[in-house]
Backbone as a ProteinNet text record, in pm:
[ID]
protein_1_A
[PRIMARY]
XXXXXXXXXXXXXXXXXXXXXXXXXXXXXXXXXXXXXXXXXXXXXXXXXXXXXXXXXXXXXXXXXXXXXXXXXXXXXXXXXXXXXXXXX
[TERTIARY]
9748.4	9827.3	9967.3	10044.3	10226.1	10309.6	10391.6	10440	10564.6	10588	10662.9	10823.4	10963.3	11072.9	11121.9	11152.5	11143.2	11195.7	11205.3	11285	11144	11048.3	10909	10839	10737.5	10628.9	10505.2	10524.8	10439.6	10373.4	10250.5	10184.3	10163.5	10167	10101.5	9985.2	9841.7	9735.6	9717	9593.4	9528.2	9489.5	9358.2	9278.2	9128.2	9109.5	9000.7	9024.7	9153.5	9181.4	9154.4	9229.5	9237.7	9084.6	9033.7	8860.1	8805.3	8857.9	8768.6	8809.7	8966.8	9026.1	8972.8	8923.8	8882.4	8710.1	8680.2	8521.6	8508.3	8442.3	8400.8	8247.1	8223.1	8099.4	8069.8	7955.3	7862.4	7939.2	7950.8	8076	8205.1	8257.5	8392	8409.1	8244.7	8259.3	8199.7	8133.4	8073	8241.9	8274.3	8409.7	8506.7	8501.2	8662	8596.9	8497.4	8395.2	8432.5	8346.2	8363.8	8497.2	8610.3	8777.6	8820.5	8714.4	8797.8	8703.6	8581.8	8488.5	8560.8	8626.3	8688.1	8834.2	8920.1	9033.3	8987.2	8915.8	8895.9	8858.5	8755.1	8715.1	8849.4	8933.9	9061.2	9153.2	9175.1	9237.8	9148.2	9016.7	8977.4	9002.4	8938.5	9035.8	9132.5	9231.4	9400.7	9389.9	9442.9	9521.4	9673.1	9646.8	9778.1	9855.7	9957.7	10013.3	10192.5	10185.7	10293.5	10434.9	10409.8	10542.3	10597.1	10472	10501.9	10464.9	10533.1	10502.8	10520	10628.4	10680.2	10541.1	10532.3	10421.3	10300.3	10285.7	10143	10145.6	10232.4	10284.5	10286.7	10325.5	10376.1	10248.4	10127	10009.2	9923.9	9932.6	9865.6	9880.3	10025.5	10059	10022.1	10032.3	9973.1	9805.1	9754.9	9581.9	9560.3	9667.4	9637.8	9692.7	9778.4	9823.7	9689.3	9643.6	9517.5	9396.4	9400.5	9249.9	9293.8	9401.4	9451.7	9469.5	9474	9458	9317.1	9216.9	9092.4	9017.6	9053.1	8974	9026.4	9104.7	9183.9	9125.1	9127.7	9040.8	8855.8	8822.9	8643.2	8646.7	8742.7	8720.9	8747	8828.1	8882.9	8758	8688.3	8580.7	8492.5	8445.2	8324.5	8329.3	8471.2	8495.7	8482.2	8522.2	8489.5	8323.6	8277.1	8127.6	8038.5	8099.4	8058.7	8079.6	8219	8256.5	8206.2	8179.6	8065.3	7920.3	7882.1	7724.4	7718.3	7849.6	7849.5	7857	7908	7959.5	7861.2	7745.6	7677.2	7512.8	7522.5	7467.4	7402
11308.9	11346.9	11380.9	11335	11335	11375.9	11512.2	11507.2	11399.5	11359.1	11253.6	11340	11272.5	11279.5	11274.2	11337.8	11344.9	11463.8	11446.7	11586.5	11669	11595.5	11668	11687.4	11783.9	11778.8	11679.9	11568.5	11486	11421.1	11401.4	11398.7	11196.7	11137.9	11007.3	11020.1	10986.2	10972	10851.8	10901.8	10750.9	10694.4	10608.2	10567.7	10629.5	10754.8	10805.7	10936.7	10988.6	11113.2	11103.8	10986.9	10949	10969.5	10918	10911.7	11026.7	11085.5	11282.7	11279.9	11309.7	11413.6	11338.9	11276.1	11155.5	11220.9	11249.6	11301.2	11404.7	11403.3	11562.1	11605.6	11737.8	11846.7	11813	11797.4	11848.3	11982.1	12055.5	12176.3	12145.3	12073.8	12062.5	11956.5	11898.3	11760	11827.1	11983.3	12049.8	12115.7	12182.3	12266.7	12142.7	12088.6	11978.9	11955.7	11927.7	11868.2	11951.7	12131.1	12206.8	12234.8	12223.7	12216	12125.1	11972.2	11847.8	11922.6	11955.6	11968.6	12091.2	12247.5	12329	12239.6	12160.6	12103.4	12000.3	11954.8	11865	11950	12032.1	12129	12203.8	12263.4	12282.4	12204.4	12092.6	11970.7	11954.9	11927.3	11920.6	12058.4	12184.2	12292.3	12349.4	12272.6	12247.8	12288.2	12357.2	12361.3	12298.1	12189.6	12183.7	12276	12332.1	12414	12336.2	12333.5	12199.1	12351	12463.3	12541.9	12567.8	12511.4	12520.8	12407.8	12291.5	12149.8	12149.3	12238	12192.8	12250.6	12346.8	12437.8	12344.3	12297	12213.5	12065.3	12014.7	11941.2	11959.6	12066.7	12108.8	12137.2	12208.2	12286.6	12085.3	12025.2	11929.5	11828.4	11800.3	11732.2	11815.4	11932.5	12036.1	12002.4	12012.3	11966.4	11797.7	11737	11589.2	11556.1	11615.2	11584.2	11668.7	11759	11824.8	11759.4	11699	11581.8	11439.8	11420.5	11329.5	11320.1	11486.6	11459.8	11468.7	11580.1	11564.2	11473.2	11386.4	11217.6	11156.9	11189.9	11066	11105.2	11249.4	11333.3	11299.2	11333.5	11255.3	11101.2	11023.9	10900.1	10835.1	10917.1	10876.8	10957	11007.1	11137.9	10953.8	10951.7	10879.1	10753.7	10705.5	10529.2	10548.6	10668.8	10707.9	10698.5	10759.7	10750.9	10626.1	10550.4	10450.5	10356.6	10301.2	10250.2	10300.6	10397.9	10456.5	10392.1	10403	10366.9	10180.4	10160.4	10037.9	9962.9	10016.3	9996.1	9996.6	10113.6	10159.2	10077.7	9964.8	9852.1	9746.4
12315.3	12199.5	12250	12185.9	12225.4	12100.6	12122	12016.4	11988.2	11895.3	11824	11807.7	11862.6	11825.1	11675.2	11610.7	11450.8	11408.5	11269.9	11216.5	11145.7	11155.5	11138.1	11213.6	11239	11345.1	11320.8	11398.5	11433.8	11548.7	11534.8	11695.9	11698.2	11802.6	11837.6	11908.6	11860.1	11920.7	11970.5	12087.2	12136.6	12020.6	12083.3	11969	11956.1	12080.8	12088.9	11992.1	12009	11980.7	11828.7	11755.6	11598.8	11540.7	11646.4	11581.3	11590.6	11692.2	11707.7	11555	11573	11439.7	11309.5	11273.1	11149	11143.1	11232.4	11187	11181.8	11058.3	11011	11071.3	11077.8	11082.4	10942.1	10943.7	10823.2	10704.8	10815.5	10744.2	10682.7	10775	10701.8	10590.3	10590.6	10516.8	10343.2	10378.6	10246.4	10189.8	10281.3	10272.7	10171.3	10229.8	10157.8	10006.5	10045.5	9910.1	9762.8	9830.6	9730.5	9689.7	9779	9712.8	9654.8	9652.9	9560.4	9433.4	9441.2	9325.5	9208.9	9299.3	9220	9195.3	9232.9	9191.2	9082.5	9092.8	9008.1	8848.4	8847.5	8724.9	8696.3	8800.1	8720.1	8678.9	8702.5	8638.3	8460.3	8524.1	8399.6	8250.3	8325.5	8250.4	8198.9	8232.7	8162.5	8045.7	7981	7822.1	7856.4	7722.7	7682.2	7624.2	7662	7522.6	7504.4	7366.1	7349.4	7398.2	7379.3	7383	7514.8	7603.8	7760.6	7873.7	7768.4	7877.7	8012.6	8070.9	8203.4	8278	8238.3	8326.2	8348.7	8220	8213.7	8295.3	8297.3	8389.9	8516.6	8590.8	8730.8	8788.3	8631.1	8742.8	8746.5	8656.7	8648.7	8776.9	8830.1	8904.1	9027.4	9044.6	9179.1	9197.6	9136.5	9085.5	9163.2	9083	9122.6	9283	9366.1	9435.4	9508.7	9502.7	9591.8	9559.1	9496	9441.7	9516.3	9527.1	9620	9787	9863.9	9944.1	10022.7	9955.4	9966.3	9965.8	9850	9837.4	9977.8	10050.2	10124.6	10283.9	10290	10439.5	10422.1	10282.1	10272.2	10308.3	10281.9	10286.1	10411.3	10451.8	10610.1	10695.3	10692.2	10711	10711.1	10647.4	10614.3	10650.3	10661.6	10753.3	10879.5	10929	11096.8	11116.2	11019	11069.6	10999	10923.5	10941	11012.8	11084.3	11176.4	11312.1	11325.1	11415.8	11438.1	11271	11298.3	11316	11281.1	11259	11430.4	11475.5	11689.7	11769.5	11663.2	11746.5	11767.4	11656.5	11633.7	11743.5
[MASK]
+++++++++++++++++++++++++++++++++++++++++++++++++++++++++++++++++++++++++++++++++++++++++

């Protein structure tokens, strides 16, 4: 792992390192789960209220952008270990 020249903190992995960090524990794979499962029920729980669009907007798009990155860590979670079981063939 190397950190990366940038105006952000970013690392360059091997291709071993990518695959550690890509697989989840059993734990972290329940953990992420139950935070897409409560983001998602508060997305769904929204009131509209027409006298306070922006708000309803800002929490809606906050909701979707955390339902977005959870879906994207389970899914990357679960191609590692299938590409796993798949090698291991």
């Amino acid at each position: 792992m190397q950190l990366q020249e940038n105006p952000f903190t970013s690392y360059e992995f091997t291709v071993e390192e990518l695959a550690a960090a890509r697989k989840l524990s059993p734990l972290h794979k329940a953990y992420y789960q139950t935070l897409l499962s409560d983001a998602v029920a508060s997305r769904i729980a929204l009131q509209f209220t027409p006298n306070d669009i922006n708000s309803f907007l800002q929490q809606e798009a906050e909701l979707k952008g955390q339902i977005g990155i959870l879906n994207m860590l389970l899914s990357e979670g679960a191609h590692t270990v299938a590409k796993a079981a798949s090698s291991e063939v």
